[in-house]
N, C-alpha and C positions, 0 to 999 in steps of 0.2 A: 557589338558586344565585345568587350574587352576581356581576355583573360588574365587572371593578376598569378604569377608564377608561385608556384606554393612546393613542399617538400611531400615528395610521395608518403600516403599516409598509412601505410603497409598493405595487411589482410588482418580481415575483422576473426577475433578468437572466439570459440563459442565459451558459453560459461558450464564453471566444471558441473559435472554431475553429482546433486547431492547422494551422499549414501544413505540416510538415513530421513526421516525426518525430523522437523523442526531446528533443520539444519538451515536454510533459508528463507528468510521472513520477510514479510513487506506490509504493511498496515495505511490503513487509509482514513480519512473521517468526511466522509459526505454530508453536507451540512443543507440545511434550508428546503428539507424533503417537507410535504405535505400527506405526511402516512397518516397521520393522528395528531388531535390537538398537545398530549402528553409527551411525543416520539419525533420528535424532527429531523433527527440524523441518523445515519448507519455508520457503525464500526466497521471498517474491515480488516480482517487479516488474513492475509495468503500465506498457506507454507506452500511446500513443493507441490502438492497433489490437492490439495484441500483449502476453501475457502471458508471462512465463518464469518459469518455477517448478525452483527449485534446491536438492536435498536437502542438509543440513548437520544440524549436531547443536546443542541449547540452549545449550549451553557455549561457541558460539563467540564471539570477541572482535570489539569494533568494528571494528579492523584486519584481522581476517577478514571479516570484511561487508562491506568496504570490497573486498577481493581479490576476492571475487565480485561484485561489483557492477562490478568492471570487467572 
């Protein structure tokens, strides 16, 4: 096994600590579930502490995702 010479890639920094919430968000769309014939996907959004998870269907539109999201 060769090693290929690379530049030291430091120490990994932790991420800041939100203050508050819905201060950092992550959202997901899981598609191709078999929940229901009407309900095929799950919305997710993660803030800091809390997950919400919102049934919707693959089909749905940006501006749909945008409606749920708020």
């Amino acid at each position: 096994m060769k090693v290929l010479p690379r530049k030291p890639q430091g120490s990994l920094k932790p991420n800041e600590i939100p203050e508050g919430p819905w201060q950092t968000i992550t959202r997901n769309l899981i598609t191709n579930l078999s929940m229901s014939e009407e309900m095929d996907s799950i919305f997710v959004i993660v803030d800091t502490k809390q997950a919400h998870f919102i049934p919707t269907t693959k089909d749905i539109t940006a501006k749909g995702i945008a409606e749920l999201f708020l």
